[in-house]
Structure formats: C-alpha cells, structure tokens
C-alpha positions, 0 to 999 in steps of 0.5 A: 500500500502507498505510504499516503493510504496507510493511517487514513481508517478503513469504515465498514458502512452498513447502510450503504453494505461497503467497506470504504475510504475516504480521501479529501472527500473522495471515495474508494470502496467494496460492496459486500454481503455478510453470511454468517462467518463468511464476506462476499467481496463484489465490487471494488470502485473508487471516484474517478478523481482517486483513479490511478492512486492506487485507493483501490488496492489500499481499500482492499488491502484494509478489508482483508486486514479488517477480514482476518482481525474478525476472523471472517472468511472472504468469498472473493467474487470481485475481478479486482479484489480476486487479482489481488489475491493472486499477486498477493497469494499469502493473502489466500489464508483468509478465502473460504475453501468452499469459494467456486474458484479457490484452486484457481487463486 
C-alpha cells in the first residue's frame, strides 16, 4: 500500500453494505454481503478523481486486514479484489475453501 493510504481508517458502512475510504472527500470502496462467518467481496470502485492512486488496492488491502482481525472468511467474487489475491497469494489464508474458484487463486 502507498505510504499516503496507510493511517487514513478503513469504515465498514452498513447502510450503504461497503467497506470504504475516504480521501479529501473522495471515495474508494467494496460492496459486500455478510453470511454468517463468511464476506462476499463484489465490487471494488473508487471516484474517478482517486483513479490511478492506487485507493483501490489500499481499500482492499484494509478489508482483508479488517477480514482476518474478525476472523471472517472472504468469498472473493470481485475481478479486482480476486487479482489481488493472486499477486498477493499469502493473502489466500483468509478465502473460504468452499469459494467456486479457490484452486484457481
């Protein structure tokens, strides 16, 4: 994660079901859904004036910390939040076994 990404708090917003961050007014977030122990990440966005800055993989890599402190297991459905997982592979810790495509990670 960049350096200026790294004190700015991750919220877990229930009203809007997204974990999100905030930067000078701007946000970068990913929708879920909770079943039981288990996290569905599904959608990972970021306002277009934070395109680029590397929000996103911050937003994500802040959920997956969020995740493992809570042990809560991650059903990672998002295209982004599942390419992260597979350049960051020690990150698979956390993926629910029984996800569909968990040996493809």
């Amino acid at each position: 994660m960049k350096p200026i990404f790294e004190n700015i708090p991750l919220a877990k917003n229930e009203d809007k079901k997204r974990f999100e961050i905030e930067v000078d007014g701007k946000f970068a977030f990913i929708n879920y859904g909770e079943f039981g122990n288990q996290v569905a990440l599904v959608h990972t966005e970021t306002e277009p004036e934070l395109a680029g800055t590397g929000a996103a993989s911050a937003v994500i890599e802040k959920t997956l910390e969020y995740l493992e402190n809570n042990n809560l297991k991650l059903l990672p459905f998002c295209p982004f939040v599942f390419a992260y997982i597979k350049k960051h592979p020690d990150w698979k810790r956390i993926v629910s076994k029984r996800f569909k495509g968990y040996e493809k990670l």
